[in-house]
C-alpha positions in Angstrom: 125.6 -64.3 17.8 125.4 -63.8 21.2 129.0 -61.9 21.6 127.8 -59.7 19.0 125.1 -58.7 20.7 127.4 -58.6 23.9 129.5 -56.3 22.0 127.0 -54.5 20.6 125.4 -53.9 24.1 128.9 -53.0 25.4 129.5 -50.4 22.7 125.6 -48.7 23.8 126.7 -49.0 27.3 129.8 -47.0 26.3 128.1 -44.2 24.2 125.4 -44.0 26.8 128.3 -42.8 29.5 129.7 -40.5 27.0 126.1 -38.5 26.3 126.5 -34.6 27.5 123.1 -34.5 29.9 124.2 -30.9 31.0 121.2 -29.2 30.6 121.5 -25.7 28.6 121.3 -22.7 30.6 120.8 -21.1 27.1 117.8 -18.2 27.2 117.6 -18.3 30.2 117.7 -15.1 32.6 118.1 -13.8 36.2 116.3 -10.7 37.2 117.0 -8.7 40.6 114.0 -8.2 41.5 112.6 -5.3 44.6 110.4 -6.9 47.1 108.1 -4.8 49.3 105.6 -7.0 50.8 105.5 -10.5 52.3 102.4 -11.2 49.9 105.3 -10.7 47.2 108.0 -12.8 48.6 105.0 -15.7 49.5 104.5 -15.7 45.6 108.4 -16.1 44.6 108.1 -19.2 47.4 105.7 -21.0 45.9 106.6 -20.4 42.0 110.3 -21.7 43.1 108.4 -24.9 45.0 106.1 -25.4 41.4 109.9 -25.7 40.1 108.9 -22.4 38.1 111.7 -20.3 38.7 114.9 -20.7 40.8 115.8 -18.4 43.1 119.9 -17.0 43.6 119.8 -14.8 46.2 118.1 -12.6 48.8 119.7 -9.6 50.2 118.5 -6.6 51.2 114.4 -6.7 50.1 115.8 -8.1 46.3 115.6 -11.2 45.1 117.6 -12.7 42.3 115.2 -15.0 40.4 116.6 -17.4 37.8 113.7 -18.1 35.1 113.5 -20.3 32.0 112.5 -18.7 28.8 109.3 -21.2 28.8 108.1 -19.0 31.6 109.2 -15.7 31.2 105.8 -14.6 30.1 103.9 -16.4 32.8 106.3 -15.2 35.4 105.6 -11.4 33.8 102.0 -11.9 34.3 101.8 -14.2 37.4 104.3 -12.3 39.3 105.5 -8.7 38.1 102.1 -7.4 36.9 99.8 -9.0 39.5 102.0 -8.0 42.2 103.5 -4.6 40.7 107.0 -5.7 41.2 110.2 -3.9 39.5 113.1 -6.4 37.9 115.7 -5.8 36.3 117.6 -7.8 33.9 120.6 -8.8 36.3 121.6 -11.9 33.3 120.2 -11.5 30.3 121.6 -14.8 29.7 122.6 -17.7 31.6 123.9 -20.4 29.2 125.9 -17.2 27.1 129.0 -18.4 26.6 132.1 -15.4 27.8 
């Protein structure tokens, strides 16, 4: 009994290694968003510290902002139409296999 369970616990051990834990990029999208005041950029800052959105890149007053599809709306309200900020779709989608 107890090398079956040994086996049986080996044989978990095994499957538990072999598990994909990518996580899916799927839905998700970047925008390239224009930044034109510091009250703006403050905003991006602390959505990317709530773990919120993730942000690519910052060149040039735009911002590449990487957002889930569970907060797309928020981030339209919390961010784009409080702060009158223009996006644009830069990845409509992340996990989209080429």
């Amino acid at each position: 009994m107890k090398k079956f369970i040994a086996l049986l616990l080996a044989i978990l051990s095994l499957a538990l290694a072999f598990t994909d834990t990518r996580q899916s990029f799927d839905g998700y999208q970047v925008l390239r968003c224009k930044i034109t005041s510091e009250d703006q950029f403050l905003k991006l800052r602390v959505l990317e510290n709530e773990a919120k959105i993730d942000i690519w890149a910052i060149l040039d007053g735009k911002v590449d902002v990487m957002i889930s599809p569970q907060y797309k709306k928020m981030f339209q309200h919390e961010f784009l139409n409080m702060y009158n900020v223009d996006c644009e779709i830069f990845i409509n989608n992340v996990g989209e296999k080429n």
